[in-house]
N, C-alpha and C positions, 0 to 999 in steps of 0.2 A: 312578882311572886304570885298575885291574888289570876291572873293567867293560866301561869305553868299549873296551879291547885286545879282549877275549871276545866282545862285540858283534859289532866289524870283524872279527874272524875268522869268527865265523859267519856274516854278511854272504856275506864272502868265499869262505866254502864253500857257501853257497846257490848263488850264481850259477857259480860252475864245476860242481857238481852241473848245474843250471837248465841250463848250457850244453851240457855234456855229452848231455842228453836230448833239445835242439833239437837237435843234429848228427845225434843219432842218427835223429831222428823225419824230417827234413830229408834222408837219404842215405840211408835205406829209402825215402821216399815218391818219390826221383827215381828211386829204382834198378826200384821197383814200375814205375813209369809208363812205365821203358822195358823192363824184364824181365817181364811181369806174371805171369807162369810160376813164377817165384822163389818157393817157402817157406821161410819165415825161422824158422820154429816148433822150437825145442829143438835149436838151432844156432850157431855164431859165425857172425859177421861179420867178414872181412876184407875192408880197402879198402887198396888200394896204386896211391897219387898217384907216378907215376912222367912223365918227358921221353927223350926221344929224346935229348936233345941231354946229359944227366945222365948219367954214366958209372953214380954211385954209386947214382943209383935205379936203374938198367936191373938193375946186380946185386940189390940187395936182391927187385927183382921178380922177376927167377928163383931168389932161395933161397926167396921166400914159393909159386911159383909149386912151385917142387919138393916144399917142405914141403906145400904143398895135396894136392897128388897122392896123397902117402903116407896122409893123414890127414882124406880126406875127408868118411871113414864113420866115423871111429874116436870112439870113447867116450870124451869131456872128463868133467870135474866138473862138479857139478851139475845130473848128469842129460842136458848135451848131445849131442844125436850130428852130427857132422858141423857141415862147413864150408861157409860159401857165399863164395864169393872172388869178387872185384868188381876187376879191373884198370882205373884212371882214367889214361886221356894226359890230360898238359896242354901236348902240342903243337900248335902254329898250323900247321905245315908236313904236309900228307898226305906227299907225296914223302920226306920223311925221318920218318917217322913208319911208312910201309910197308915203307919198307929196312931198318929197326932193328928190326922184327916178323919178316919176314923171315932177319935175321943172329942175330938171339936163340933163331929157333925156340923162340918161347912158343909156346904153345897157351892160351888163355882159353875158358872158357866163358861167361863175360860179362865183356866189353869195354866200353867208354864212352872214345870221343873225338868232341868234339863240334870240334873243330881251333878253339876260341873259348877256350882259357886258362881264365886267370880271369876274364875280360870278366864284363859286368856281364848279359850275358844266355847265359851259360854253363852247360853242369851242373857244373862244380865251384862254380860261384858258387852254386847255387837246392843245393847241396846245404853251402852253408856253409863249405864248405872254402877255408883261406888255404894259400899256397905255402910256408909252412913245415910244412906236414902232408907228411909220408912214407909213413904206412901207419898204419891204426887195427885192432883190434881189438877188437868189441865182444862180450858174451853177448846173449843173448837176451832179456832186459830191456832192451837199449838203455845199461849197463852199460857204459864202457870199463875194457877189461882192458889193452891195451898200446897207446901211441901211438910213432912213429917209432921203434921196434924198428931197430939197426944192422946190417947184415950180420949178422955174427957170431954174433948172440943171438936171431936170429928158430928154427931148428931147435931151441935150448935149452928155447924160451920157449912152445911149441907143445907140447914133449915135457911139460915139466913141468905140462899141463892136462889130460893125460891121465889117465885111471880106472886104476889097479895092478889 
């Protein structure tokens, strides 16, 4: 019995591993395809799936959006420098998709709204991403460090990969 358990668990961390590195490989190659300027080289990744119509993404994307600013250049562990931040709409509606851009006063350096959701010929879809995803964090290996980070914890969570 105590086998067949170790098995299914390693099973089970193969394929979340397995998955983890399809999303990743999956959300660089669309980001590439539409950024191709982007280097990814000894960098994070942050992705932040946000709606117009979502009060609590809009915030989360302006603390990620704040926290990017301060720490774009800044020295993580593992040798990282800097951040490449990737803001994702998954609104269908442009008209309320440019008033909440507009009223947010973000600024993005790379944006992606394809106004297709998650439809099945989307870029959140060709980049694997389900509407329960809020915001990923990867290294530079394609590595998740943080996924759906809350308000609250994304400034914490950013500080504590910093180089002392």
């Amino acid at each position: 019995m105590y086998k067949i358990v170790l098995i299914s668990l390693f099973i089970v961390l193969f394929l979340n591993i397995k998955a983890q590195t399809i999303n990743y490989t999956s959300i660089q190659k669309e980001i590439k395809s539409t950024f191709p300027e982007i280097d990814f080289s000894n960098k994070l990744l942050v992705v932040s799936v946000w709606n117009s119509a979502e009060i609590t993404s809009r915030e989360i994307n302006k603390e990620i959006n704040h926290t990017y600013e301060l720490y774009k250049g800044a020295k993580f562990k593992d040798g990282l420098k800097g951040i490449v931040y990737i803001s994702i709409s998954s609104d269908y509606n442009e008209m309320q998709y440019s008033i909440c851009m507009k009223k947010d006063s973000n600024y993005y350096q790379y944006s992606i709204c394809d106004f297709k959701s998650f439809s099945q010929n989307s870029k959140l879809y060709k980049m694997e991403l389900s509407p329960s995803i809020k915001n990923l964090t990867f290294n530079n290996n394609g590595v998740l460090i943080y996924q759906n980070l809350p308000v609250d914890q994304i400034f914490k969570s950013f500080n504590a990969l910093l180089t002392r």
